[in-house]
C-alpha positions as CSV (number, residue, x, y, z in Angstrom):
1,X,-51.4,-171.6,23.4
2,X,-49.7,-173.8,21.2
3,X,-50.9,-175.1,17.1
4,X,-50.4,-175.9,14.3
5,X,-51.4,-172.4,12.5
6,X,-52.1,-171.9,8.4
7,X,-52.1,-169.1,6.3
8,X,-55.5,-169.0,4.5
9,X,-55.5,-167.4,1.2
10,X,-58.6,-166.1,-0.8
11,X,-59.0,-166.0,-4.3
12,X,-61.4,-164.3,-6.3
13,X,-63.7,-163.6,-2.7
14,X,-63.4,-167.6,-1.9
15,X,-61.0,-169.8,-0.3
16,X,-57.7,-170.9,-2.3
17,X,-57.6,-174.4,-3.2
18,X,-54.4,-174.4,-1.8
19,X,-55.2,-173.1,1.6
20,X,-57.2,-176.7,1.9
21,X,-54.6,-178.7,0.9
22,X,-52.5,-176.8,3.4
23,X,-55.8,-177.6,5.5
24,X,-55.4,-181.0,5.1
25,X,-51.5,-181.3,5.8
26,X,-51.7,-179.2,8.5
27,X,-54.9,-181.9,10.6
28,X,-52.3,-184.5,10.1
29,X,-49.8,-182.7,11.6
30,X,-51.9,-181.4,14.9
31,X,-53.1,-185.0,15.2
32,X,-49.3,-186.5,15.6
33,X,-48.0,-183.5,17.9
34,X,-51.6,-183.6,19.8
35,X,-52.5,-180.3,19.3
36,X,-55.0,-177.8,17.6
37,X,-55.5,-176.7,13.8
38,X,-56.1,-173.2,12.7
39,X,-56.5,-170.8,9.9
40,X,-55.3,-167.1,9.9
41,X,-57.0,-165.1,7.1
42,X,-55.7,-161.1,6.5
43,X,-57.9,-158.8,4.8
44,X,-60.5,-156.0,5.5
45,X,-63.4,-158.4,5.1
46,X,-62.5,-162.1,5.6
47,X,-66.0,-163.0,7.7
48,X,-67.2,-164.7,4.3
49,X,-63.6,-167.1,3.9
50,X,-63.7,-167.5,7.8
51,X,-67.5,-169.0,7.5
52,X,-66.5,-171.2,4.7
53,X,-63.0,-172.4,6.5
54,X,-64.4,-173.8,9.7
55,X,-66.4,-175.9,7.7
56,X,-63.4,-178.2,6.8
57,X,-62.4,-178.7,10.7
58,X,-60.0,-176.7,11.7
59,X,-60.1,-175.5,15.5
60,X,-60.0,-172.0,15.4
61,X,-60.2,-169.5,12.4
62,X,-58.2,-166.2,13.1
63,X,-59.7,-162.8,11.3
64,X,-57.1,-160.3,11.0
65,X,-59.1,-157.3,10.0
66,X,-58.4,-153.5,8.8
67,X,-58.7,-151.4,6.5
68,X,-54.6,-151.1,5.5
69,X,-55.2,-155.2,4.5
70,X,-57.3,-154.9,1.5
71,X,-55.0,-155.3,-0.9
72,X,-52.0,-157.7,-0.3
73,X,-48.9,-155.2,1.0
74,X,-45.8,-157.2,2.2
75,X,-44.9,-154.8,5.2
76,X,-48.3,-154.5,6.5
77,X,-49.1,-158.1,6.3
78,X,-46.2,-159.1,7.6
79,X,-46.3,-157.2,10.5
80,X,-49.9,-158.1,11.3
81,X,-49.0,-162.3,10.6
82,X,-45.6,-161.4,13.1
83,X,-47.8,-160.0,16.0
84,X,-50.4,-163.2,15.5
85,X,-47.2,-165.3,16.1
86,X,-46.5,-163.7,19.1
87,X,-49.9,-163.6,20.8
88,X,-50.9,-167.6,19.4
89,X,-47.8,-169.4,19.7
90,X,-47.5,-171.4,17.0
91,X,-45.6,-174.5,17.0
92,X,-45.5,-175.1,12.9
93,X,-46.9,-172.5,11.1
94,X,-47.8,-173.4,6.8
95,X,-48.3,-171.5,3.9
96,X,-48.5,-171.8,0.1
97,X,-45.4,-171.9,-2.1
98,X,-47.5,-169.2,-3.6
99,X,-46.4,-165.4,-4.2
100,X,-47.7,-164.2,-0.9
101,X,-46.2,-167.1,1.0
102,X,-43.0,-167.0,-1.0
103,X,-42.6,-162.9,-0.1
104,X,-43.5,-163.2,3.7
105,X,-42.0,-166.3,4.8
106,X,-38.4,-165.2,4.7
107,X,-39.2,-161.8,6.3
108,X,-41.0,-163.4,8.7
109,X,-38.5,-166.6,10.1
110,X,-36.0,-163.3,10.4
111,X,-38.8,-161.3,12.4
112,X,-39.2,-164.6,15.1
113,X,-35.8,-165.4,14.9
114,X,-36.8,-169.1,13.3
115,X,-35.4,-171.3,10.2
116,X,-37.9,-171.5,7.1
117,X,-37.9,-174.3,4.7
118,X,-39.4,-173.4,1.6
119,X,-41.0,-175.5,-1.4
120,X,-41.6,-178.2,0.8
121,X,-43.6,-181.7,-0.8
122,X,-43.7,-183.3,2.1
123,X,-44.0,-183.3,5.8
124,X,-44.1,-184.7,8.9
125,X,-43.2,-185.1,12.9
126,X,-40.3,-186.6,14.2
127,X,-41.5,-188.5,16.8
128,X,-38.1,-188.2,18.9
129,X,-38.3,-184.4,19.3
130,X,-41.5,-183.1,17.6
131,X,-40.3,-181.4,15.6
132,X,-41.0,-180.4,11.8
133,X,-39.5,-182.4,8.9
134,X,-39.2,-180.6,6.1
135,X,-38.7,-183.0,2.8
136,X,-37.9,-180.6,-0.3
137,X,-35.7,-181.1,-3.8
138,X,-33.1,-179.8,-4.2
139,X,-29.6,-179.7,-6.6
140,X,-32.3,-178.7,-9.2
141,X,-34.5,-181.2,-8.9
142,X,-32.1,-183.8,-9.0
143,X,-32.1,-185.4,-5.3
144,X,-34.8,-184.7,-2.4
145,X,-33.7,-184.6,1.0
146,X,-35.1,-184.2,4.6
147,X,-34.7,-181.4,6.9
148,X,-34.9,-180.5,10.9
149,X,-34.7,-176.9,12.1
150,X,-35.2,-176.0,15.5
151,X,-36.9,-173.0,16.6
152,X,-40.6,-172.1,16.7
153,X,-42.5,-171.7,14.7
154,X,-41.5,-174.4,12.9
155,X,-42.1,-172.5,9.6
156,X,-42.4,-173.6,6.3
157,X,-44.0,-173.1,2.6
158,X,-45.6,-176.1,1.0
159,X,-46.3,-176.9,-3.1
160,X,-49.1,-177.0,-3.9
161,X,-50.6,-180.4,-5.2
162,X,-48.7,-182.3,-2.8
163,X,-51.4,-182.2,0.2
164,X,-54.9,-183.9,-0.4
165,X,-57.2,-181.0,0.5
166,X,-59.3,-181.3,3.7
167,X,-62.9,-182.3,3.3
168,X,-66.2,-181.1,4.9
169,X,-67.0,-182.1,8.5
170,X,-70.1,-182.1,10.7
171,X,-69.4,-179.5,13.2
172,X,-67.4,-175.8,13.2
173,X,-64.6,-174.6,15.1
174,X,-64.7,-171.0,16.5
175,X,-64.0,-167.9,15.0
176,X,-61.6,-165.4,17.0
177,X,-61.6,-161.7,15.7
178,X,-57.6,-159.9,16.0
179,X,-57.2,-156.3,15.3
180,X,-53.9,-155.9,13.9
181,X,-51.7,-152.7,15.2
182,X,-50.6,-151.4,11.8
183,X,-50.1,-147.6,9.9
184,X,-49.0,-146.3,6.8
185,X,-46.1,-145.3,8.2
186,X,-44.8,-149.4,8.1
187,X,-44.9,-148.9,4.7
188,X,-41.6,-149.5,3.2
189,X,-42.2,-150.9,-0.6
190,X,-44.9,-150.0,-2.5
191,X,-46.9,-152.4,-4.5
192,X,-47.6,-152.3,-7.7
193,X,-49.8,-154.4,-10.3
194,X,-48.2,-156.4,-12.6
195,X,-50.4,-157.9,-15.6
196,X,-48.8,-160.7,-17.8
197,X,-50.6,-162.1,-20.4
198,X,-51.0,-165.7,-21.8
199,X,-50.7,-167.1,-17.6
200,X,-50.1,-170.9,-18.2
201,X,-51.8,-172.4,-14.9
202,X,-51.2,-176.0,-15.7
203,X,-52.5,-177.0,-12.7
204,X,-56.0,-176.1,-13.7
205,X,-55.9,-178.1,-17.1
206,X,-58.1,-181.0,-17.6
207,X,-55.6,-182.2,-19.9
208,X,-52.2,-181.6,-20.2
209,X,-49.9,-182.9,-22.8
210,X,-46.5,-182.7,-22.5
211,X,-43.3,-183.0,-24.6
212,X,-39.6,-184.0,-23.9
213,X,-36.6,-184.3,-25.6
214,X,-37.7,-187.3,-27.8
215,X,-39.8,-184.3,-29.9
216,X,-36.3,-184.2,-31.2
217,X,-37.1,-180.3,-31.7
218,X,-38.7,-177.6,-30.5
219,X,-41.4,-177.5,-34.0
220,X,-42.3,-180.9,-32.4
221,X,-44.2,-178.9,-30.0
222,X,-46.7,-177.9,-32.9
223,X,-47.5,-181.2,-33.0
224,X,-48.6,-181.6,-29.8
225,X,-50.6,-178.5,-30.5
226,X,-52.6,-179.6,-32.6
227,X,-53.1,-182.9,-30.5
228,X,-54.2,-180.4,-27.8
229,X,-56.5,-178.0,-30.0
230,X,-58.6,-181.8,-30.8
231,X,-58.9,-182.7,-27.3
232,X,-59.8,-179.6,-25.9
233,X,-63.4,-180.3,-27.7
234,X,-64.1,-183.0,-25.1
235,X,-62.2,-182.4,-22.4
236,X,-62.7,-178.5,-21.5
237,X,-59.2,-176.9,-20.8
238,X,-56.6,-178.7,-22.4
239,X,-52.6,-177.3,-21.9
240,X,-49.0,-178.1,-23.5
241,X,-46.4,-179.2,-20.7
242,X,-42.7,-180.1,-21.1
243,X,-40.0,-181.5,-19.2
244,X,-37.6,-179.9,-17.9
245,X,-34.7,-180.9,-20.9
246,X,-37.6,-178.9,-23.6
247,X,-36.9,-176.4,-21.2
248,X,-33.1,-177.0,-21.0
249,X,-32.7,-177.3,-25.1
250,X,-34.8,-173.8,-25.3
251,X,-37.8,-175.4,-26.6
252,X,-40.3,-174.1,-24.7
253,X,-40.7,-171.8,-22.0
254,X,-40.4,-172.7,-18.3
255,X,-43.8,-171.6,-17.1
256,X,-44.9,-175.2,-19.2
257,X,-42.7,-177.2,-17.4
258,X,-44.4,-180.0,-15.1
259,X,-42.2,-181.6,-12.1
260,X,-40.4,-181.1,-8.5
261,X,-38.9,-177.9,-10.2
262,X,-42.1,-176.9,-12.5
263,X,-45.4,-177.3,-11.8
264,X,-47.2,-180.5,-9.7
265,X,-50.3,-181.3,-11.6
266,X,-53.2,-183.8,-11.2
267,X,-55.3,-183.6,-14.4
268,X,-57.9,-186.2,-15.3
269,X,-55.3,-187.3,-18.3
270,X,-51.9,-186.6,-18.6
271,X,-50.3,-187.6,-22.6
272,X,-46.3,-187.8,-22.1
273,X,-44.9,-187.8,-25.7
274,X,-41.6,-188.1,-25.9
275,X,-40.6,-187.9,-22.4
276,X,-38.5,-190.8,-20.4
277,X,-39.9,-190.7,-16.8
278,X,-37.3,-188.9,-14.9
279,X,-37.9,-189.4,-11.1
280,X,-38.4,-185.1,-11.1
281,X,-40.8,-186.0,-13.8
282,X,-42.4,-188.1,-12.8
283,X,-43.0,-187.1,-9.0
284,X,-45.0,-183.9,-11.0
285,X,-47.4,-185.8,-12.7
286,X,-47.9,-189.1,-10.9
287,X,-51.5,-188.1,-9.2
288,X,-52.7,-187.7,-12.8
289,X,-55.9,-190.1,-13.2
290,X,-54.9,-191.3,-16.6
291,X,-51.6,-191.4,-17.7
292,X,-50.7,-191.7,-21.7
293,X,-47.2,-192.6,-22.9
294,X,-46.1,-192.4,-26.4
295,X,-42.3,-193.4,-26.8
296,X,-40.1,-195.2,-29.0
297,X,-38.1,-197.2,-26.3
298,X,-40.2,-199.2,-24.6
299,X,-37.7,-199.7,-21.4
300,X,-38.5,-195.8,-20.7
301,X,-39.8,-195.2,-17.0
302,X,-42.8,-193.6,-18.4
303,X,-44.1,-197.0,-19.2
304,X,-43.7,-197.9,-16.0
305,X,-46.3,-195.2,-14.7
306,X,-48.6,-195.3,-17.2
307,X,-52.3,-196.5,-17.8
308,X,-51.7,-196.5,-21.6
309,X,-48.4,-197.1,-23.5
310,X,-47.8,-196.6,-27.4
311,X,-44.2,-197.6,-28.3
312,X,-43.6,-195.6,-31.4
313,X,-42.3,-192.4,-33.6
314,X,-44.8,-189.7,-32.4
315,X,-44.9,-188.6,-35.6
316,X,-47.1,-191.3,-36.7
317,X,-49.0,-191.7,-33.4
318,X,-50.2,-188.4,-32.7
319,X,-51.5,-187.1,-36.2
320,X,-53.4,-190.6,-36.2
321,X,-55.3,-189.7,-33.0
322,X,-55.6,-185.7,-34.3
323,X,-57.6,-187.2,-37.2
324,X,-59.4,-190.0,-35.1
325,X,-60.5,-186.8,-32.4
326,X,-61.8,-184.9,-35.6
327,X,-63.8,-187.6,-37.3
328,X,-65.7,-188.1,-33.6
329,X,-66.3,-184.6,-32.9
């Protein structure tokens, strides 16, 4: 048996956003190699995900069930996901750039003697060989490039926001139950619960605006605050990005950072202030459905992207719209 095989992941008892767009990329895929699509979901009750994946077309849905997978433990998962590659065969096997995937996919190219290619945006078959290539940045974010592993699975993580998900289709694949052979004894590292506070999930914002080094400082980033705080009263959840010099200059954190080496984000508007358009840049916010760009040089590659373009001192610009946002609210 031979596929092209997907991690599922669930979130709060339903199916990840990511695991469809890992859906999605992972159709294409089977449909240039010729072969079939499928999920595998781990848990001790995945019959509700597994009902709701085949929906969106995949072949087969595989339920790793038991007890010892309720909560996410790297040695026991792993070893249940390394004895479904054995038994299925995978030829590329997917998951998220997520913690999970980002925790088991080095363990598990070193289990099946494999390469893994990790952070991947892109992805395709080489129609010469088959095989798997792998496009990722790399150099920080300052070059992309292409890469071609043998071995099998052909194994990789993807970003997420790079893959449309997959959509709804007339007709479901099967369900196939596995019971994983796992103990306590496989236990090696314990898991513990870490809580952090103030999570910045960019990729959920309805808005994000973002700063770069034209803020000229980092108490420019209370500007854009306050531009935020009058837009969140239309637009639902609104969220400050950067690029990745703010970050750089010690500005603002990293977790705000949007591009190939922050966060890939398609929000329904996207304000750049201050920001030039560097291809890592702008490769992080391009599926945004409305793109705003405030900047004083008006050669900028921002312009080049955007729906919108104000060539000017922010200063002036975005207190004008805090006070235009307030008088229609």
């Amino acid at each position: 048996m031979s596929d092209v095989m997907i991690l599922g992941e669930i979130k709060d008892g339903s199916l990840d956003l990511r695991t469809l767009e890992l859906l999605g990329a992972g159709k294409k895929l089977a449909g240039d190699l010729g072969v079939s699509v499928s999920v595998v979901f781990l848990g001790d009750a995945v019959s509700a995900a597994a009902e709701q994946a085949v929906s969106y077309g995949p072949d087969r849905v595989y339920k790793l069930e038991h007890p010892l997978l309720k909560e996410f433990n790297a040695d026991l998962w792993l070893a249940s996901l390394e004895q479904a590659c054995k038994k299925i065969k995978p030829n590329v096997f997917l998951m998220s750039h997520s913690f999970i995937g980002m925790e088991l996919g080095p363990r598990l190219a070193c289990r099946l003697n494999t390469r893994l290619t990790t952070d991947c945006i892109d992805l395709s078959i080489d129609p010469e060989d088959g095989l798997l290539l792998r496009t990722k940045p790399v150099s920080g974010g300052n070059a992309i490039s292409v890469f071609k592993c043998p071995g099998e699975p052909q194994l990789a993580t993807v970003r997420g926001k790079v893959f449309e998900p997959a959509e709804t289709v007339e007709g479901k694949g099967e369900i196939a139950d596995m019971v994983p052979k796992i103990d306590e004894s496989m236990i090696k590292v314990e898991s513990i619960e870490v809580i952090k506070e103030d999570v910045v999930s960019l990729d959920k914002a309805n808005v994000v605006v973002s700063g770069g080094a034209g803020l000229g400082d980092e108490d420019g980033f209370e500007i854009l605050q306050e531009l935020s705080t009058a837009l969140s009263k239309s637009f639902g959840r609104v969220m400050i990005g950067c690029s990745r010099m703010a970050v750089d200059k010690g500005w603002i954190s990293s977790d705000h950072q949007v591009g190939l080496t922050g966060t890939m984000i398609s929000p329904d508007i996207y304000v750049a202030v201050g920001i030039s358009g560097a291809i890592q840049h702008l490769v992080g916010m391009i599926q945004s459905k409305k793109i705003i760009a405030i900047n004083t040089d008006p050669s900028c590659n921002i312009f080049k992207v955007a729906d919108y373009g104000i060539v000017e001192d922010y200063e002036k610009v975005v207190p004008a719209l805090v006070k235009r946002l307030e008088e229609q609210s």
